[in-house]
N, C-alpha and C positions, 0 to 999 in steps of 0.2 A: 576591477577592484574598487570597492566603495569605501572609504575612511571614514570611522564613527568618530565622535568625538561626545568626549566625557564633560560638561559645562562643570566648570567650577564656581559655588556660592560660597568660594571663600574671601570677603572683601578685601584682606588683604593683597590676595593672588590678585583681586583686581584692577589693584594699582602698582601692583610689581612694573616694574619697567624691561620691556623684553628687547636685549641686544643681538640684534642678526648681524651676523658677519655675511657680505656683500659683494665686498670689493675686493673677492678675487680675481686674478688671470684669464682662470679655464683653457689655458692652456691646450688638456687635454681631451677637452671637448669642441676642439676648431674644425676637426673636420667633419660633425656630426651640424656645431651651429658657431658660427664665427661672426655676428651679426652686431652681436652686442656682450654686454658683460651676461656671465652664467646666468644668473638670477634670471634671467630676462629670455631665456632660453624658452619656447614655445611648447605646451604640453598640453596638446588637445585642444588649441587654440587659444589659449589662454599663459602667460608668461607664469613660468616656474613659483616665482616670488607669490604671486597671487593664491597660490594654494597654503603657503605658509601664514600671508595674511589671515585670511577665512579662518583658518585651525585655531588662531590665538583669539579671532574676534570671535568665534564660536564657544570656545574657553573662558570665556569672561575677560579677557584681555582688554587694559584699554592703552597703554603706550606701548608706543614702540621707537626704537631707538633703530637705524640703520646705517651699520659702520659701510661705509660707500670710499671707493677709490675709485678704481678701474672704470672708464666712461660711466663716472656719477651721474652727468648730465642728461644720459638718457633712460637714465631708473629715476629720475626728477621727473622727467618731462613725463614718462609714464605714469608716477603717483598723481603729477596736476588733473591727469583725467578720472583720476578712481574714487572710488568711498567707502573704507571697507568700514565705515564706525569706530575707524581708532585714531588717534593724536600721532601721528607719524614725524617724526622730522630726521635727519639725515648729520651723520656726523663725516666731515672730508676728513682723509686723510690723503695730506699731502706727498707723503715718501710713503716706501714701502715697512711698516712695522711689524708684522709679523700679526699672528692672531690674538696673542695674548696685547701685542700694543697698540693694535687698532681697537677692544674693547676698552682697554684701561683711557683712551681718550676720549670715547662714549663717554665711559661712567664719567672723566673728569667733569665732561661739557654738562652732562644732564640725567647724571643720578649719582653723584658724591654723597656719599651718604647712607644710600639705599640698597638694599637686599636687589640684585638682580637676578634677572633668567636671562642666559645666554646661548645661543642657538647657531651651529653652522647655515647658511642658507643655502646650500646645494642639498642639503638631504630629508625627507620628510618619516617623521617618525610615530605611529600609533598609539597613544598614551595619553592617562588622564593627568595635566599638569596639575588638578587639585589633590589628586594621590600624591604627588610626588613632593610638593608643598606639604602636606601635612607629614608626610616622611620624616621629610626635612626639619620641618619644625618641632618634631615630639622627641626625635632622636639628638635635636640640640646639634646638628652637622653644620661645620663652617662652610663644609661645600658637599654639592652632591650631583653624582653624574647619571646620567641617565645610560643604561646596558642595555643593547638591542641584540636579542638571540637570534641566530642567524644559522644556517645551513652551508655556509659555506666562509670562513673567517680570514680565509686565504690573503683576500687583496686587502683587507684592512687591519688585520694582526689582533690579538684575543685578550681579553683583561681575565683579569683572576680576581673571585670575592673571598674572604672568610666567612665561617661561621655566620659571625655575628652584623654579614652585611658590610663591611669596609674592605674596599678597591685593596689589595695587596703587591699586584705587577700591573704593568703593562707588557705584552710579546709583541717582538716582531712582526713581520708578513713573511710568514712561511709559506712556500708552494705546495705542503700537502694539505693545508687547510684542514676541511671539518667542520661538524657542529660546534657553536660556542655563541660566547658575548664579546660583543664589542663596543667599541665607542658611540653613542648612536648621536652624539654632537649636539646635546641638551645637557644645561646645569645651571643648579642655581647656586650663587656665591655668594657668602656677606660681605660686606662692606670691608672686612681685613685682608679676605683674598684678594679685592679688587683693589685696594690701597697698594701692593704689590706691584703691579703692572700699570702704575700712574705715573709716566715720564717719559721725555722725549729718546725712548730707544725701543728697538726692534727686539720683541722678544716671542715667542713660541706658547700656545696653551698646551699644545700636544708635549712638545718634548722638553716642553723646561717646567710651566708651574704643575699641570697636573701630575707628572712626576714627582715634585717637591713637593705635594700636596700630601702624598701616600703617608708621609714622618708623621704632620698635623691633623690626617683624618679626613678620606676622603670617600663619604655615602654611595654606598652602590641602591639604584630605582630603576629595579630589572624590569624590561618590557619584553613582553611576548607578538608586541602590535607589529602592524608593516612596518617596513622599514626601507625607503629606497633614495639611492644617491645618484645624480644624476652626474655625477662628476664626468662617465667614461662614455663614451659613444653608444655602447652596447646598451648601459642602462638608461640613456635617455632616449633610445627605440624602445626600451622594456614599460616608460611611463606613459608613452602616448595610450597602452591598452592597457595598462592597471591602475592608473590615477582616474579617477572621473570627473566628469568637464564642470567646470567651477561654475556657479550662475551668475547673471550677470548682477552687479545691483544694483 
């Protein structure tokens, strides 16, 4: 599996500032690699994270922000050797805040202010971020999620659109699955959403703001592209032969 990527000439999308979340567990990727933090997890001989790098520095991307907890120390020592052509720097978090409160300390540190794109880093998704910016932008959306169509919705639970393009539910994880959209862990937020999740507590983007988001309007940027998350055992054997080997720079 080769990933195309769509370069965006939109100078704004430029200088967006892109928050990766990082500093998970992985948990439930220990018996597949328990080396180091997920990110860092080896695909094709090259660490996870690296292919997310490329995607955004291929996109015109030129910050990036990385929410880091879990062995920060050794996704540091890895960045000291790399160069992907972006302004990287690394947000700690000290205790566990959850997803939405490990972003909101990003943006406090080093985009108050600023439209971000905010991104899971366990899962890599095919899409042009300048489509989905200009989405964003024409439709006037305080925030917008990116939907990855999937064959199977089972282990990740299925979103619902309207009409006219706006998120309406979020479903559970049902065991019969099926075709659907799901969360595909891309979005971009203004500066109101992310004022929300600016403080010292533990809060949820899954189950608490994107939810609360549905009342205020929350942009469905349906993709049809790959989509793969390396969270579970099975699918980090599935990326060693559908991701293709990063080069070096």
């Amino acid at each position: 599996m080769t990933l195309q990527h769509t370069a965006g000439n939109n100078g704004a999308l430029s200088q967006c500032p892109a928050l990766i979340l990082v500093g998970g567990l992985g948990t439930r990727l220990r018996t597949a690699y328990a080396d180091g933090p997920k990110v860092l997890a080896p695909v094709r001989g090259r660490p996870f994270l690296a292919y997310l790098l490329n995607m955004l520095a291929d996109q015109g991307l030129s910050r990036v922000v990385l929410c880091v907890g879990y062995r920060a120390k050794q996704i540091e020592q890895w960045l000291a050797q790399q160069n992907f052509g972006l302004d990287i720097v690394c947000s700690h978090e000290e205790e566990v805040m959850g997803t939405a409160g490990a972003l909101g300390l990003a943006y406090s540190r080093h985009a108050r202010g600023e439209r971000v794109l905010a991104m899971n880093g366990d899962s890599i998704l095919e899409l042009s971020l300048c489509s989905m910016w200009n989405l964003h932008m024409a439709r006037g959306a305080e925030a917008t999620i990116v939907l990855a169509r999937v064959p199977d919705t089972s282990r990740y639970g299925s979103v619902e659109v309207n009409e006219g393009g706006w998120v309406t539910s979020f479903s559970e994880k049902r065991a019969e699955g099926g075709p659907g959209l799901i969360n595909g862990g891309v979005y971009l937020f203004e500066p109101s959403v992310m004022e929300q999740v600016v403080g010292e507590r533990k809060v949820s983007l899954e189950r608490e703001v994107l939810p609360d988001q549905l009342t205020r309007g929350l942009l469905a940027f349906k993709s049809d592209g790959y989509f793969l998350d390396i969270g579970v055992p099975q699918d980090f054997v599935r990326a060693q032969s559908e991701l293709k080997a990063v080069v070096e720079p």
